[in-house]
C-alpha positions as CSV (number, residue, x, y, z in Angstrom):
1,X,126.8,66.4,100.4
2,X,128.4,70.2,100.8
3,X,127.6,72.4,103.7
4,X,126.3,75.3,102.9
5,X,126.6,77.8,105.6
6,X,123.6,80.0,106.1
7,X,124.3,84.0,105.5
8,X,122.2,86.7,106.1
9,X,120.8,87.0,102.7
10,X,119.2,83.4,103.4
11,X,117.4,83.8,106.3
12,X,113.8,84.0,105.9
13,X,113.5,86.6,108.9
14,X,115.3,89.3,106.4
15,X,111.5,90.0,105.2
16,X,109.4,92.2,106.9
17,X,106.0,93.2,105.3
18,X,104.7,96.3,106.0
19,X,102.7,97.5,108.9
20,X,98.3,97.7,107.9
21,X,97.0,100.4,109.5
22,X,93.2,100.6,110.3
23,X,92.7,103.3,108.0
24,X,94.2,101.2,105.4
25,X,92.4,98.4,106.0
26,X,89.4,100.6,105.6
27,X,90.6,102.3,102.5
28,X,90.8,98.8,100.9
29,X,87.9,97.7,102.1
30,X,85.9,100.6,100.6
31,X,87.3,100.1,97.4
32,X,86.7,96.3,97.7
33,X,83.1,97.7,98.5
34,X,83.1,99.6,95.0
35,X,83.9,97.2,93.1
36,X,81.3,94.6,94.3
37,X,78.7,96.9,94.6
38,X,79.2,97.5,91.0
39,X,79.4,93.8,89.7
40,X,75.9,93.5,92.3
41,X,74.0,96.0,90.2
42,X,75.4,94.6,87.0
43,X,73.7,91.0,88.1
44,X,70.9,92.8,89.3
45,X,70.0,94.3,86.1
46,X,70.7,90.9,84.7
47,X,72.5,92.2,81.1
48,X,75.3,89.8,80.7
49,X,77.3,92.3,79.0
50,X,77.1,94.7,82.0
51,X,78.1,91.4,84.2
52,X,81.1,90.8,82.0
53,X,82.4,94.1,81.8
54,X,82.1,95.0,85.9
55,X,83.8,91.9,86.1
56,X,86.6,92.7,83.9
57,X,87.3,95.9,85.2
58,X,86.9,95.2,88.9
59,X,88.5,91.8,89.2
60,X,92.3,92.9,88.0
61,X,91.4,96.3,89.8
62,X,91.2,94.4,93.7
63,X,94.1,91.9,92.4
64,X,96.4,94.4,91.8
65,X,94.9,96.3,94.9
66,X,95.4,92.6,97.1
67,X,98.8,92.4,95.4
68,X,99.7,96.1,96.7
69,X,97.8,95.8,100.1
70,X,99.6,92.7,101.0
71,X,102.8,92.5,99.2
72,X,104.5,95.3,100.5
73,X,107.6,95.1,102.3
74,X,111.4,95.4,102.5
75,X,114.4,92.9,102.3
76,X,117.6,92.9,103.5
77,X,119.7,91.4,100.9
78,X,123.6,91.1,100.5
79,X,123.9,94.7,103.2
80,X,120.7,96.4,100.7
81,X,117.1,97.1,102.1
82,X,114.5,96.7,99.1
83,X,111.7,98.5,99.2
84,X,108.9,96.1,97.6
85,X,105.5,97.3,96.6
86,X,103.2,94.1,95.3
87,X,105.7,92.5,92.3
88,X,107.6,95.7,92.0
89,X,110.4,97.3,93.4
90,X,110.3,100.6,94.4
91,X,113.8,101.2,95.7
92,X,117.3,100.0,96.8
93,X,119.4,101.2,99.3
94,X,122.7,100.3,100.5
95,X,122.5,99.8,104.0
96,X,126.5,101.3,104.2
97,X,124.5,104.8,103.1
98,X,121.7,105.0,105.7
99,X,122.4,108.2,108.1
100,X,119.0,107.8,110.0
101,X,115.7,106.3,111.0
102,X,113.4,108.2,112.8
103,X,109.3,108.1,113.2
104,X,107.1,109.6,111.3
105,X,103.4,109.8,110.8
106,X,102.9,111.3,107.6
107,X,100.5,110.8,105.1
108,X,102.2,111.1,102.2
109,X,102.3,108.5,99.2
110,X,104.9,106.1,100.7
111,X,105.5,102.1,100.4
112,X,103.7,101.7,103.7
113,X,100.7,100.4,104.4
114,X,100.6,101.9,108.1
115,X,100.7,106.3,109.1
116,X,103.2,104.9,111.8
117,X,106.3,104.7,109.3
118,X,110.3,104.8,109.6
119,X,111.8,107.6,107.4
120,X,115.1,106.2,106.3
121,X,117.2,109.2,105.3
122,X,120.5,107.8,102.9
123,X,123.1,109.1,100.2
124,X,121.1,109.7,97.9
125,X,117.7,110.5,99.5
126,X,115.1,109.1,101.6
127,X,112.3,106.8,101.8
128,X,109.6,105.9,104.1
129,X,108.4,102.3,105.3
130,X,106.6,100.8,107.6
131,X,107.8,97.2,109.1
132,X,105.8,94.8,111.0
133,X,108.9,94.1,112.8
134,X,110.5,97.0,113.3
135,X,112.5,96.6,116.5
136,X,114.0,93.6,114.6
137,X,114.1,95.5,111.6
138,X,116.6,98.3,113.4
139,X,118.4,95.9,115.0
140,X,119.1,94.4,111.7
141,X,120.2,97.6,110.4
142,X,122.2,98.9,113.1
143,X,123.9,95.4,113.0
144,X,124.8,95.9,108.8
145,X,125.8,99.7,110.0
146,X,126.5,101.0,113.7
147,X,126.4,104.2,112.2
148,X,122.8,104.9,111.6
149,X,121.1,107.4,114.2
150,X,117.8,105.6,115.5
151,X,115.8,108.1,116.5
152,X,112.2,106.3,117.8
């Protein structure tokens, strides 16, 4: 049997979903809320072709909402962070090109489920995030690249 030496692409710790925020969690909840609301007054009015088509348009909707909501998060793979959002993914940076990581709270569209967010500034741009773990998360980073300026 051959040894196979564990790296730091296959440790399971190099995942960290994102941070959910309360607002979030409300956000989601409202449109889970919607949706349901909507399929309730479709059995309500008991017209089977209302039924079928609130639940053919709402179920895929809060899937792919779920799928977002709780699949976002960010790998470190092989000295790259991935930025995940559900199945897709949103972005790929090499670690080597990070300059900084410093707080943020803004509200703009970003792959985080939290308003208390990292904003990784690289090479080529920047992106923000939000990890669970995030004292890990720039420990892991600063241990890929000594170079990055955490600023928390």
């Amino acid at each position: 049997m051959e040894y196979i030496k564990p790296t730091m692409t296959s440790l399971p710790n190099n995942y960290y979903p994102s941070r959910k925020s309360f607002l979030v969690w409300l956000i989601a909840l409202l449109l889970a809320y919607l949706g349901t609301a909507n399929i309730y007054r479709s059995v309500v009015s008991m017209h089977t072709s209302s039924i079928l088509i609130s639940l053919a348009i709402w179920i895929p909707i809060l899937v792919f909402i779920l799928t977002i909501f709780f699949g976002t998060g960010y790998a470190i793979k092989d000295h790259v962070l991935i930025v995940k959002i559900g199945p897709f993914t949103a972005d790929k940076v090499d670690i080597k090109d990070i300059w900084t990581a410093h707080r943020t709270y803004t509200l703009l569209s970003a792959p985080a489920n939290s308003v208390k967010r990292l904003r990784i500034k690289y090479k080529d741009g920047e992106v923000v995030i939000s990890p669970e773990r995030e004292n890990e998360f720039l420990a892991t980073l600063k241990q890929l690249n000594p170079t990055i300026e955490v600023l928390v």
